[in-house]
N, CA, C and O atoms as a GROMACS GRO file, in nm:
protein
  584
    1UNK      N    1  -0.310   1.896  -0.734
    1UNK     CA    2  -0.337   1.840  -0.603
    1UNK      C    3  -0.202   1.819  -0.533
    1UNK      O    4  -0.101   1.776  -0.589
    2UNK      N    5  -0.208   1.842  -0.448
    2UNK     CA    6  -0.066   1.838  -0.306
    2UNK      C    7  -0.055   1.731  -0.258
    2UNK      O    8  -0.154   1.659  -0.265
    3UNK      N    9   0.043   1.687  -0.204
    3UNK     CA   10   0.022   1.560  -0.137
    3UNK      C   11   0.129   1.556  -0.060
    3UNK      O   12   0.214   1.617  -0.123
    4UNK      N   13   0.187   1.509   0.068
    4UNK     CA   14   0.241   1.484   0.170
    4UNK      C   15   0.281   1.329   0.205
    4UNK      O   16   0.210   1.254   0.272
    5UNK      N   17   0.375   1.304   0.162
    5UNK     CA   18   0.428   1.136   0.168
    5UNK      C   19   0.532   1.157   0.311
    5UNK      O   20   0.641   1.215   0.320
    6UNK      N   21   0.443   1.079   0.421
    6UNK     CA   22   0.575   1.046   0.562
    6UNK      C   23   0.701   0.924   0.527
    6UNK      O   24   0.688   0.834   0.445
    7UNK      N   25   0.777   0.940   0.581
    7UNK     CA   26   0.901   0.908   0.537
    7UNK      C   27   0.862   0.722   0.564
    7UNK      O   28   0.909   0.646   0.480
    8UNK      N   29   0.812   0.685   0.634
    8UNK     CA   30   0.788   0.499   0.585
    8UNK      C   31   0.682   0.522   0.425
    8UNK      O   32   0.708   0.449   0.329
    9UNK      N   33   0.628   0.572   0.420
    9UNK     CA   34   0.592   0.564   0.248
    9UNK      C   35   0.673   0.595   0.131
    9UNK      O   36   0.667   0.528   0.028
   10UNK      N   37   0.774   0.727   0.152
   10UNK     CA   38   0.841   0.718   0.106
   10UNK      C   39   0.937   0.637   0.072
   10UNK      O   40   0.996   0.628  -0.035
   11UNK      N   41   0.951   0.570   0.181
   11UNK     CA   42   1.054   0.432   0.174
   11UNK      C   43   0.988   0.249   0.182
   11UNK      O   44   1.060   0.154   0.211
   12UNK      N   45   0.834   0.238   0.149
   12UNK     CA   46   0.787   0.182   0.087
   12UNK      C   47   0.845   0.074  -0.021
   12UNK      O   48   0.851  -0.049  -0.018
   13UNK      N   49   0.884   0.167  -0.114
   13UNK     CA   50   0.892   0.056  -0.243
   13UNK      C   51   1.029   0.021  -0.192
   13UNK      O   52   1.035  -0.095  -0.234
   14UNK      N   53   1.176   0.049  -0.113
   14UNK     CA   54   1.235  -0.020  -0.079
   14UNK      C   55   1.230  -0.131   0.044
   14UNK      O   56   1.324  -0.195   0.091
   15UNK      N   57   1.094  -0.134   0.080
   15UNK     CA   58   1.075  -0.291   0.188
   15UNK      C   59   1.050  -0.407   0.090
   15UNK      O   60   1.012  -0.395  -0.026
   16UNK      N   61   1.077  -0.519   0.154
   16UNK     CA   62   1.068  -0.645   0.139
   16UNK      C   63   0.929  -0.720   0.046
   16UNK      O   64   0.861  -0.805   0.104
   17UNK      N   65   0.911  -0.699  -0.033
   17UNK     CA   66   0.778  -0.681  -0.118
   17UNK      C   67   0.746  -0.880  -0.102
   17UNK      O   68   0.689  -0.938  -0.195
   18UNK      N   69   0.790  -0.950   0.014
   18UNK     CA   70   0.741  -1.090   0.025
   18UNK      C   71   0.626  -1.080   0.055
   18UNK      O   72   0.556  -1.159  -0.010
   19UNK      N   73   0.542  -0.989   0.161
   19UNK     CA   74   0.432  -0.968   0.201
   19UNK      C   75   0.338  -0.931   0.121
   19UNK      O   76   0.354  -0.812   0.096
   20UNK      N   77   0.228  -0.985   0.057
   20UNK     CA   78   0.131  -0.905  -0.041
   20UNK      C   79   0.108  -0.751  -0.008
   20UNK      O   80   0.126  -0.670  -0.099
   21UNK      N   81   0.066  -0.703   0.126
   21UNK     CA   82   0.049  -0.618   0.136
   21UNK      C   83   0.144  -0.479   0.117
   21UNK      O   84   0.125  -0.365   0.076
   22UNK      N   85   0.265  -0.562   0.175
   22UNK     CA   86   0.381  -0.418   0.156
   22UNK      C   87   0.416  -0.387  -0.008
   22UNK      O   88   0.458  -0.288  -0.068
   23UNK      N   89   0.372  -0.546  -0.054
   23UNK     CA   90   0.399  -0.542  -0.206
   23UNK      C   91   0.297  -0.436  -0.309
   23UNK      O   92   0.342  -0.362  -0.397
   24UNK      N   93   0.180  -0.449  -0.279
   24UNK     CA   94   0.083  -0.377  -0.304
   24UNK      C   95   0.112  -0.205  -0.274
   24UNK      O   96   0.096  -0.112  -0.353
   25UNK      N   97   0.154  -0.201  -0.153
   25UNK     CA   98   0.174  -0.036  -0.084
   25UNK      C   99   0.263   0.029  -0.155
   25UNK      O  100   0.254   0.148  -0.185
   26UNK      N  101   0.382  -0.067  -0.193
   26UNK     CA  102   0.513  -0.040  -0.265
   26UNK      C  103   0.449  -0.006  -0.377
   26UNK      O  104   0.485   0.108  -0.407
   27UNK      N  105   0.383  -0.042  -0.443
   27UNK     CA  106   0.348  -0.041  -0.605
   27UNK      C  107   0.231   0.080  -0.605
   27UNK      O  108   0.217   0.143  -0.710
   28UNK      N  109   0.171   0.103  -0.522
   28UNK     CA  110   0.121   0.285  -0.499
   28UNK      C  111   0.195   0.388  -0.479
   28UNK      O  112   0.188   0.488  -0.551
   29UNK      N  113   0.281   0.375  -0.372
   29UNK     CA  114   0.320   0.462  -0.385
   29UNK      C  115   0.418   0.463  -0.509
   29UNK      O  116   0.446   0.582  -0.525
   30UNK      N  117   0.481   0.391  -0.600
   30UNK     CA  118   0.522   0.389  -0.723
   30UNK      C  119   0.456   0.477  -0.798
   30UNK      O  120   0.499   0.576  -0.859
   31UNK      N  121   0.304   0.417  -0.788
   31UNK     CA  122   0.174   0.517  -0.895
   31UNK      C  123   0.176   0.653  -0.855
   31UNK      O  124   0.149   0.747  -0.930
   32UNK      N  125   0.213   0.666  -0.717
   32UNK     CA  126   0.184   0.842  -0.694
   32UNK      C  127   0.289   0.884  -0.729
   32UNK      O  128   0.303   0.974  -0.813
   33UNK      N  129   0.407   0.808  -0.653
   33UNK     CA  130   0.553   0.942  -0.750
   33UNK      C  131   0.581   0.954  -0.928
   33UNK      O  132   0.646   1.044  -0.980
   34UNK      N  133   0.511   0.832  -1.008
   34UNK     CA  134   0.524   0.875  -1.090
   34UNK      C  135   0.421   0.957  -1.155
   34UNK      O  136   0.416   0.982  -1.275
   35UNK      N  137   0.340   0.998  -1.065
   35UNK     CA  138   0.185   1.093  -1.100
   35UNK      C  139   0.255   1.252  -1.074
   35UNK      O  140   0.225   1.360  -1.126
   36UNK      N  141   0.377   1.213  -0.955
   36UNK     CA  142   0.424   1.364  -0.905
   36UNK      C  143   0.514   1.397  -1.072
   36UNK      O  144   0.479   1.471  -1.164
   37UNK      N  145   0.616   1.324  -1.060
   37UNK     CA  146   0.699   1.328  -1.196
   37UNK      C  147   0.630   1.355  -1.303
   37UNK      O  148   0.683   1.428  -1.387
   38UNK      N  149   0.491   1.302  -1.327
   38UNK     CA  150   0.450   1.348  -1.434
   38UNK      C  151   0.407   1.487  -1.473
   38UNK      O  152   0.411   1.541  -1.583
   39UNK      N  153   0.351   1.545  -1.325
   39UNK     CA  154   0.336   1.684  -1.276
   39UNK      C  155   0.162   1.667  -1.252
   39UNK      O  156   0.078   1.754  -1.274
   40UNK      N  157   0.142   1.544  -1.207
   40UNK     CA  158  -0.022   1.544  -1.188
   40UNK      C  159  -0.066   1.566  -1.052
   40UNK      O  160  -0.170   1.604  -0.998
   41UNK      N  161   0.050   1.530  -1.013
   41UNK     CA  162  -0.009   1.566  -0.862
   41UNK      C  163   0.122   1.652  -0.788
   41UNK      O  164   0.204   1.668  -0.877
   42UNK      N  165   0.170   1.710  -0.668
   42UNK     CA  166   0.274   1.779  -0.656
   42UNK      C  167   0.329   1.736  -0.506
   42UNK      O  168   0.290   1.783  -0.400
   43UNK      N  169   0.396   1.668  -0.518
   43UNK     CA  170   0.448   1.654  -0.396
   43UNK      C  171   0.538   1.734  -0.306
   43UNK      O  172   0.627   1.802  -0.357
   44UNK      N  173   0.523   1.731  -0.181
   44UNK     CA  174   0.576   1.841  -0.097
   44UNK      C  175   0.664   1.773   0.065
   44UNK      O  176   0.664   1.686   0.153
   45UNK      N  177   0.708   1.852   0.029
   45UNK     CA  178   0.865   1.815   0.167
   45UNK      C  179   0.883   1.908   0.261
   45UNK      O  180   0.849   2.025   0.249
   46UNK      N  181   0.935   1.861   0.354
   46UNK     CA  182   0.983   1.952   0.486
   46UNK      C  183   1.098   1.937   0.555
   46UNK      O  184   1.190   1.860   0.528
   47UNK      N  185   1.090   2.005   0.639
   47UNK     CA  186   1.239   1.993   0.681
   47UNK      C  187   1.226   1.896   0.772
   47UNK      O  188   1.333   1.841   0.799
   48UNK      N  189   1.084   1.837   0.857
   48UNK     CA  190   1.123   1.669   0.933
   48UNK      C  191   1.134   1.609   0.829
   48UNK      O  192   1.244   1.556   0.837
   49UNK      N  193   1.083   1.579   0.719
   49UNK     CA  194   1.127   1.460   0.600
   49UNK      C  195   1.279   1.473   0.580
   49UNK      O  196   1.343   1.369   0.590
   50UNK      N  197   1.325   1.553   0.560
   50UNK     CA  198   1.477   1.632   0.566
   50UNK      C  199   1.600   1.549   0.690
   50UNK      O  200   1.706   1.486   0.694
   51UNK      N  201   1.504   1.597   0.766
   51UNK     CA  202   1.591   1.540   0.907
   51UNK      C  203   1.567   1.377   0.935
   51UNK      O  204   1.668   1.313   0.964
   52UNK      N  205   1.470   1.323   0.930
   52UNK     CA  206   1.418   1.175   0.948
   52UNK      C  207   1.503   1.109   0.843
   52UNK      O  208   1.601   1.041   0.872
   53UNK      N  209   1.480   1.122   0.772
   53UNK     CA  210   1.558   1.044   0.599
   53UNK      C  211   1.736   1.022   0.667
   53UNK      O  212   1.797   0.915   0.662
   54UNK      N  213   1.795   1.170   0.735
   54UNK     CA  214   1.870   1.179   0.737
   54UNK      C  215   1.933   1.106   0.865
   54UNK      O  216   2.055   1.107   0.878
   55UNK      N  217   1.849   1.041   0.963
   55UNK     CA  218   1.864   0.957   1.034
   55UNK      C  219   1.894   0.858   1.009
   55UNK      O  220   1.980   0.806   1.080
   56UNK      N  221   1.827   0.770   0.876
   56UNK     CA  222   1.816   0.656   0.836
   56UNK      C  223   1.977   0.603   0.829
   56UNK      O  224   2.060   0.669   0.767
   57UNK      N  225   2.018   0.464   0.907
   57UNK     CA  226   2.087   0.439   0.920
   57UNK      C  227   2.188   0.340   0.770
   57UNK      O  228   2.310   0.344   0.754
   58UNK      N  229   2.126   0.292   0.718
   58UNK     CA  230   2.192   0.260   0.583
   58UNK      C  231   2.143   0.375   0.480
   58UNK      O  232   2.041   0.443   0.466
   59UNK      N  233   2.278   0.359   0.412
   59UNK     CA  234   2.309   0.460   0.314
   59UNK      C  235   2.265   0.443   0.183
   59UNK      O  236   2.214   0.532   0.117
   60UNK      N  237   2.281   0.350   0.152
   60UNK     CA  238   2.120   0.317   0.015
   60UNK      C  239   1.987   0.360   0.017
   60UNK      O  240   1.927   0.397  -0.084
   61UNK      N  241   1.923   0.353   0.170
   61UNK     CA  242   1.786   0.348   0.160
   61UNK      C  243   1.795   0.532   0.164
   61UNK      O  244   1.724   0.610   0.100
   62UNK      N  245   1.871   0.554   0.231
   62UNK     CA  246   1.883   0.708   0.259
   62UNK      C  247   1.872   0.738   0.158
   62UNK      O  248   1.760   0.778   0.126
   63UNK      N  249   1.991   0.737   0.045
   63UNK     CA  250   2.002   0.838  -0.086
   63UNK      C  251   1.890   0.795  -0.178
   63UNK      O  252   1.828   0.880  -0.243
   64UNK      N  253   1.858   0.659  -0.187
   64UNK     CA  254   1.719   0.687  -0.237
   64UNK      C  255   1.605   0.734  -0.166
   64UNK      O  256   1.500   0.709  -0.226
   65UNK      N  257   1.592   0.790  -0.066
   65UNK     CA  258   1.486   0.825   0.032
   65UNK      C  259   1.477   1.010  -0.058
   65UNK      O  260   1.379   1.076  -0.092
   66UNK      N  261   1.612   1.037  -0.066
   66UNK     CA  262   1.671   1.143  -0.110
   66UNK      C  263   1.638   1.181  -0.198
   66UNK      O  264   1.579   1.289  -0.197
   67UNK      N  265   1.661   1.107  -0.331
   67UNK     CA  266   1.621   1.087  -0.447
   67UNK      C  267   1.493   1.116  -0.482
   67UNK      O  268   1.451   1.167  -0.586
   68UNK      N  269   1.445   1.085  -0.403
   68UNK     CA  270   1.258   1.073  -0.409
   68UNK      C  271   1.218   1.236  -0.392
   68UNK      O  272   1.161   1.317  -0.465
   69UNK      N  273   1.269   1.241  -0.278
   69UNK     CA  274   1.244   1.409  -0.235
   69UNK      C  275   1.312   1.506  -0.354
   69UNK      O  276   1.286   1.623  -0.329
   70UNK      N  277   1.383   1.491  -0.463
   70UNK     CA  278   1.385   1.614  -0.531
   70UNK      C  279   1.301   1.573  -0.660
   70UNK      O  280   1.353   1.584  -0.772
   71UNK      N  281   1.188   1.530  -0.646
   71UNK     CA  282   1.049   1.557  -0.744
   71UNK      C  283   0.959   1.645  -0.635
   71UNK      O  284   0.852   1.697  -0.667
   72UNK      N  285   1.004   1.653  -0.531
   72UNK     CA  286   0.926   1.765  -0.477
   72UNK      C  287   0.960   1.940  -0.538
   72UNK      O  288   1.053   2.011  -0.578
   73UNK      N  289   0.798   1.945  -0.505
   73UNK     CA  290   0.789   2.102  -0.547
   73UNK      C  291   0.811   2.212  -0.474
   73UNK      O  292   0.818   2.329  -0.513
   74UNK      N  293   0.826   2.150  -0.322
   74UNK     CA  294   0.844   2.272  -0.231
   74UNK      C  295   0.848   2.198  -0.135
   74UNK      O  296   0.794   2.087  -0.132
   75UNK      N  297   0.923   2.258  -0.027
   75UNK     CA  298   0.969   2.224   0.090
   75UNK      C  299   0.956   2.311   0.182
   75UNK      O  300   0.983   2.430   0.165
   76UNK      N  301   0.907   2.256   0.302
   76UNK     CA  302   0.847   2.319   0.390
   76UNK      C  303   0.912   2.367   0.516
   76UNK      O  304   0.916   2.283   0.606
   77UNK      N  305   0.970   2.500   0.545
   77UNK     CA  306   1.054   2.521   0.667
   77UNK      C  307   0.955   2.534   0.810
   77UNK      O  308   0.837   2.567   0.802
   78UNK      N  309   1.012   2.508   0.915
   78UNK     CA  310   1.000   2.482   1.028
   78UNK      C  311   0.955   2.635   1.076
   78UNK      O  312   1.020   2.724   1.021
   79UNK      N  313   0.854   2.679   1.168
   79UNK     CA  314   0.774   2.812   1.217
   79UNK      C  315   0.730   2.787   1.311
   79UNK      O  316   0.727   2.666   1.336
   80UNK      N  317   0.691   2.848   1.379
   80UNK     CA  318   0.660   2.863   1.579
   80UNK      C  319   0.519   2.811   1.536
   80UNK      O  320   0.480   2.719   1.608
   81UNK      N  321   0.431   2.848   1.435
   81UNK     CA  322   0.350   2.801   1.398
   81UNK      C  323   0.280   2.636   1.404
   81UNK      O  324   0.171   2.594   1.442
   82UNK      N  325   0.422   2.559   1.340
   82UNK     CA  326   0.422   2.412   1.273
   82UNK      C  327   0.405   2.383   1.461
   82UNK      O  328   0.312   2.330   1.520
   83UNK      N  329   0.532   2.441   1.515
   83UNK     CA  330   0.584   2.385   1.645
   83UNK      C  331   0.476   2.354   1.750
   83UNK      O  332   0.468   2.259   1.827
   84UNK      N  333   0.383   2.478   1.728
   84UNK     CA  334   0.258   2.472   1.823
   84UNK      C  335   0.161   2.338   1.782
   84UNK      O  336   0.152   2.234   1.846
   85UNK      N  337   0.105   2.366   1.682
   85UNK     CA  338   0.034   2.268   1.625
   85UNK      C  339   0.102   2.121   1.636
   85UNK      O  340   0.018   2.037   1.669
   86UNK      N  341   0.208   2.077   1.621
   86UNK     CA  342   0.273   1.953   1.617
   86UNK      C  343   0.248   1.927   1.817
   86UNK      O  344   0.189   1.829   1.863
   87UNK      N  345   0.298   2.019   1.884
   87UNK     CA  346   0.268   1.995   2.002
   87UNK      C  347   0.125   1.985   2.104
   87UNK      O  348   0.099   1.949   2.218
   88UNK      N  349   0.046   2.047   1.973
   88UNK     CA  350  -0.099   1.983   2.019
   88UNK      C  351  -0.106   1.838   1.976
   88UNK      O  352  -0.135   1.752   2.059
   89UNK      N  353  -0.077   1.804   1.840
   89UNK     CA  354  -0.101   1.678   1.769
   89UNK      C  355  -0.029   1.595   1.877
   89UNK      O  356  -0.089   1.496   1.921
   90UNK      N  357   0.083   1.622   1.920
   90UNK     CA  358   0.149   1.517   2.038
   90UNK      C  359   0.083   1.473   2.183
   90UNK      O  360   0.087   1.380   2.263
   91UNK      N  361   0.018   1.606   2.163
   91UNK     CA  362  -0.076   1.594   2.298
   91UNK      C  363  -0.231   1.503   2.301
   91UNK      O  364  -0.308   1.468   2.391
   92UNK      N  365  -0.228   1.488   2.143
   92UNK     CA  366  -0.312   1.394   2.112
   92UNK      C  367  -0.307   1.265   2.061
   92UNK      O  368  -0.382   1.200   1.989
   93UNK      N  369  -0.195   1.243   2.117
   93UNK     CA  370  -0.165   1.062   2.105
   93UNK      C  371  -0.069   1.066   2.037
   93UNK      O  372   0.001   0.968   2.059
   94UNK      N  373   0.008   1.189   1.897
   94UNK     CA  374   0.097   1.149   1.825
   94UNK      C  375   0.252   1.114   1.880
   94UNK      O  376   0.290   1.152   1.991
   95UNK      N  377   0.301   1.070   1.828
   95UNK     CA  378   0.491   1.092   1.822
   95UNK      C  379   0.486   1.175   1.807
   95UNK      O  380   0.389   1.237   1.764
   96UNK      N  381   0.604   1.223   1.841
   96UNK     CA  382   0.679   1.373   1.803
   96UNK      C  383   0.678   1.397   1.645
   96UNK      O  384   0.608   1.482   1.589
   97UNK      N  385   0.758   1.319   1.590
   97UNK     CA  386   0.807   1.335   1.430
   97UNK      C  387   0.707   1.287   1.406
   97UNK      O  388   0.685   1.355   1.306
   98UNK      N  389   0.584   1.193   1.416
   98UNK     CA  390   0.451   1.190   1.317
   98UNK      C  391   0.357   1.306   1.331
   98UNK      O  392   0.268   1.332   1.250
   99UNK      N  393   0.388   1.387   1.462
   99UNK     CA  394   0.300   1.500   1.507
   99UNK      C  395   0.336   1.645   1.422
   99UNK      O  396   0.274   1.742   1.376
  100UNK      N  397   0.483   1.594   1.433
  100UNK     CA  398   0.599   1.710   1.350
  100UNK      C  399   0.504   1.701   1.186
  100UNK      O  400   0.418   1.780   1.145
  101UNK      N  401   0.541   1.616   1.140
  101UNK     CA  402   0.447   1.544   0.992
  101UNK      C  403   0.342   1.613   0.924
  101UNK      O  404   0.331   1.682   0.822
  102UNK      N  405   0.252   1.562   1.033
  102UNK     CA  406   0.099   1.620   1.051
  102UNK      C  407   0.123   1.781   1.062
  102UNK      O  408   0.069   1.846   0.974
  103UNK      N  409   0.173   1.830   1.129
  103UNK     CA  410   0.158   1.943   1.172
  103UNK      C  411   0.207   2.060   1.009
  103UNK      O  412   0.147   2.163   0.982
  104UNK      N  413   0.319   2.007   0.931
  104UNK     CA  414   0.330   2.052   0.849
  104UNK      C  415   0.249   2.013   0.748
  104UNK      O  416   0.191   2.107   0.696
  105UNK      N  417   0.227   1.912   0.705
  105UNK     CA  418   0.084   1.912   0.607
  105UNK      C  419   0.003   1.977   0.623
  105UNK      O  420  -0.025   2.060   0.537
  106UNK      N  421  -0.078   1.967   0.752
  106UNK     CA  422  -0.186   2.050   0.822
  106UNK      C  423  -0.192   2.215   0.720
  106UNK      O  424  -0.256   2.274   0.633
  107UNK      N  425  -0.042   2.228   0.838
  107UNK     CA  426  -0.024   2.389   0.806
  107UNK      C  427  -0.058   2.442   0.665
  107UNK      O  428  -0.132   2.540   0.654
  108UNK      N  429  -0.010   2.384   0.564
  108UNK     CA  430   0.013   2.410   0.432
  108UNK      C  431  -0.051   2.389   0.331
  108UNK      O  432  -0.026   2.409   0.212
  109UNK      N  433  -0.174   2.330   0.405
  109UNK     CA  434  -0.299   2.286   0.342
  109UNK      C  435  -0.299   2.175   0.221
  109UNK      O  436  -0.366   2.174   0.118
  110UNK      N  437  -0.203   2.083   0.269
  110UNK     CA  438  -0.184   1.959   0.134
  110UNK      C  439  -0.299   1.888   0.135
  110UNK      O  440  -0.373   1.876   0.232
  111UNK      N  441  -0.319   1.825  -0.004
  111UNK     CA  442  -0.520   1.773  -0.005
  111UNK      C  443  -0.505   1.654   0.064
  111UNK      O  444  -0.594   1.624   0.144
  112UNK      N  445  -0.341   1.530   0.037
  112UNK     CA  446  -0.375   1.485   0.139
  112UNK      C  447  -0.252   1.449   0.175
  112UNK      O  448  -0.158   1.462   0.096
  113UNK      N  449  -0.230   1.379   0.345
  113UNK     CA  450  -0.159   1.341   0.425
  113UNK      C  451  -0.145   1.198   0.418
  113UNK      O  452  -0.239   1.135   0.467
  114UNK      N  453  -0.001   1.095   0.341
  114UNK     CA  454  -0.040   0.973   0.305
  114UNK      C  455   0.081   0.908   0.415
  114UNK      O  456   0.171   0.981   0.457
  115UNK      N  457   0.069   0.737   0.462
  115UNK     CA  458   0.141   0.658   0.567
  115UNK      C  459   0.113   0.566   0.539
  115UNK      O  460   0.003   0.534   0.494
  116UNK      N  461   0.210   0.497   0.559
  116UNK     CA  462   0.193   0.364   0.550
  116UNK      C  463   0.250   0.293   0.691
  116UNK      O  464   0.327   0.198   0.704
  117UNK      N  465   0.174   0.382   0.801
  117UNK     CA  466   0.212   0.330   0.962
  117UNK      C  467   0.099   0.321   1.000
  117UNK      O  468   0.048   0.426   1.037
  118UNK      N  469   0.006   0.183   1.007
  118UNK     CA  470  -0.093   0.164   1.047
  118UNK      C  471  -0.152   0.223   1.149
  118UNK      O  472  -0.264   0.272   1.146
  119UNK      N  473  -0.044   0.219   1.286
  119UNK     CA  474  -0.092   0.268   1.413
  119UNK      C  475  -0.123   0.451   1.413
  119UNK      O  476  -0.209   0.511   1.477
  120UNK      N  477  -0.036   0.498   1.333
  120UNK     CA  478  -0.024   0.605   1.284
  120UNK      C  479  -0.137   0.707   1.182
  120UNK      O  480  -0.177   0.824   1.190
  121UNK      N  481  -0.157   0.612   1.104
  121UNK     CA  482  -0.253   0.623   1.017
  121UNK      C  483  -0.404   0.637   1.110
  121UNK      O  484  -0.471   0.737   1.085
  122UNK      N  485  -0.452   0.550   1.206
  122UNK     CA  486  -0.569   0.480   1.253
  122UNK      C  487  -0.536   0.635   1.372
  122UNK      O  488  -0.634   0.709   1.375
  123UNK      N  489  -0.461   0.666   1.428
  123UNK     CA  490  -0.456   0.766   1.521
  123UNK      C  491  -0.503   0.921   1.454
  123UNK      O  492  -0.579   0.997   1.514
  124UNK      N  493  -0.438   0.954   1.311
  124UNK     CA  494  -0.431   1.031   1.266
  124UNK      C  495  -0.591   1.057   1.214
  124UNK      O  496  -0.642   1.166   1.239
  125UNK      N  497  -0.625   1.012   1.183
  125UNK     CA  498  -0.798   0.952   1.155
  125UNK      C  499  -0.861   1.024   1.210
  125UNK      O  500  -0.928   1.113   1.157
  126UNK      N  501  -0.853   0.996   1.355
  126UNK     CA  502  -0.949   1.035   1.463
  126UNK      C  503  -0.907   1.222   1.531
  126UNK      O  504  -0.984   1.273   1.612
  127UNK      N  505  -0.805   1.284   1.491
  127UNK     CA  506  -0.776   1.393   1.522
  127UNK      C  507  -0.866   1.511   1.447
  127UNK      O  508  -0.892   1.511   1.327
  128UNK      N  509  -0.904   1.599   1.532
  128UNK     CA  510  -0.968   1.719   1.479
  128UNK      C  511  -0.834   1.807   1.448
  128UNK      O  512  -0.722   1.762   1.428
  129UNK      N  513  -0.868   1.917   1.448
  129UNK     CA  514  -0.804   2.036   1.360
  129UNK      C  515  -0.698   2.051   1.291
  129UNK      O  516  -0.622   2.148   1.285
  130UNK      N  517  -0.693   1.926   1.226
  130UNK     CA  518  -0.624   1.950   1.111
  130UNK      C  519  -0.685   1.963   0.952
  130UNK      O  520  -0.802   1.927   0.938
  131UNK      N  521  -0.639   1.995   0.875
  131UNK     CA  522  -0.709   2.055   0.750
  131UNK      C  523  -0.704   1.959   0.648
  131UNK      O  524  -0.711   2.000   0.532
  132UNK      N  525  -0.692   1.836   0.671
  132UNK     CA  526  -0.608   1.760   0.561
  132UNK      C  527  -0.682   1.603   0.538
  132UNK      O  528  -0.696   1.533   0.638
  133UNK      N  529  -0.716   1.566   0.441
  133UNK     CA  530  -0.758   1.389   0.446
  133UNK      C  531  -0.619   1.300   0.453
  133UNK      O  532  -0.531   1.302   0.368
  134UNK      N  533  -0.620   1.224   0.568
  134UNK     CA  534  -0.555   1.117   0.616
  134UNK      C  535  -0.552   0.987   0.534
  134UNK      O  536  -0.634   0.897   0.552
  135UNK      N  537  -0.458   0.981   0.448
  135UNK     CA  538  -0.495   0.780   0.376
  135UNK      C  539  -0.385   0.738   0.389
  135UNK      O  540  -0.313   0.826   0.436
  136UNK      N  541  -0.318   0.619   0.366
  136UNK     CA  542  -0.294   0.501   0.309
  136UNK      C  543  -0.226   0.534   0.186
  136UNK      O  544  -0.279   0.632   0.135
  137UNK      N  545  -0.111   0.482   0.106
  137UNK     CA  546  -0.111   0.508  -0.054
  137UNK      C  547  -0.188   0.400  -0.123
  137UNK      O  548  -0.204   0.412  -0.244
  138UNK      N  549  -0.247   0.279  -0.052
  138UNK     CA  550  -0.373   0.212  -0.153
  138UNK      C  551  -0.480   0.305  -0.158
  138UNK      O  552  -0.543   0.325  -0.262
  139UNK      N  553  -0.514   0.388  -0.008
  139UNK     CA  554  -0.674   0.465  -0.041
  139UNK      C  555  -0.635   0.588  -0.120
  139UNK      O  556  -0.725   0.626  -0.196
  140UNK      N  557  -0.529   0.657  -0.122
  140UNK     CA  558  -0.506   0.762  -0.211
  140UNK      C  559  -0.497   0.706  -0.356
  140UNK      O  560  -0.564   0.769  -0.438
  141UNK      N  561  -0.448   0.629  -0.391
  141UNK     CA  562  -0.471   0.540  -0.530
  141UNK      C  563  -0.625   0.545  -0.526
  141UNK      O  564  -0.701   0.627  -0.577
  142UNK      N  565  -0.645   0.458  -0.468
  142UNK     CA  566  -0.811   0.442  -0.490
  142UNK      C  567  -0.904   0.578  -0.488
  142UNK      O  568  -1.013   0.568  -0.545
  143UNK      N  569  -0.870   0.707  -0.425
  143UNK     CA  570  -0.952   0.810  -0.443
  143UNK      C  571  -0.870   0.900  -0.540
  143UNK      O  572  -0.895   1.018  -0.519
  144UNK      N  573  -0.808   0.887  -0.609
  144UNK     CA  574  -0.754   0.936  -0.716
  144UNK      C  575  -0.792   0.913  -0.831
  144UNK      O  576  -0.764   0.986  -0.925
  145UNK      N  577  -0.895   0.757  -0.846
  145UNK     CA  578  -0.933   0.713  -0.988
  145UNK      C  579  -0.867   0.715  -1.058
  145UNK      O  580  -0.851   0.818  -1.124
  146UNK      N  581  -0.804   0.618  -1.077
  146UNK     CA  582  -0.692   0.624  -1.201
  146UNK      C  583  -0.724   0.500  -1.317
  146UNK      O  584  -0.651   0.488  -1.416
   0.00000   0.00000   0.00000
């Protein structure tokens, strides 16, 4: 199974775990990268995860942002393809770089597309033509049965 982690999930288990909830989110997505590491599930990267990470303004969260990304199995380059599709997804309420996101999961047919950006998440929901189930890393935990 494929899976697509946006760069606030990825960087998850380094927030502030005072909040039950971020504490909880942190500790899934824990369960999925070590499901990727184990080789149970396969995680996949692109070149916005690439570029976003590389924005990140402290240098800790970065190289572990980094870190994370080489248990990926493949990485996804940028195509007139992604570009179109991301610019429909924008045209449908997304950001650019969450549209960018979407648009490469979409493309590549990952089983699913995971966030931990509420507003993001709840938008992504409601979009047609993309190919992909939209969760949460609690609902991907939870539909993973573990």
């Amino acid at each position: 199974m494929r899976i697509y982690l946006d760069c606030c999930s990825l960087q998850r288990p380094f927030d502030d775990k005072s909040q039950p909830r971020i504490a909880v989110e942190a500790e899934a997505v824990l369960v999925i990268l070590a499901l990727c590491e184990s080789n149970r599930l396969k995680l996949v990267s692109s070149d916005a995860l690439l570029f976003e990470i590389s924005c990140i303004p402290d240098e800790d969260r970065k190289d572990d942002a980094l870190a994370i990304l080489k248990i990926a199995e493949e990485t996804l380059d940028l195509t007139t393809k992604i570009e179109d599709l991301s610019g429909k997804l924008e045209a449908g309420g997304l950001k650019p770089l969450d549209a960018l996101h979407l648009a490469f999961a979409s493309d590549s047919k990952v089983d699913y597309f995971c966030t931990s950006d509420d507003k993001f998440l709840k938008k992504a929901k409601r979009l047609s033509g993309i190919n992909i189930k939209v969760v949460s890393p609690i609902e991907l935990v939870m539909e993973l049965d573990i």
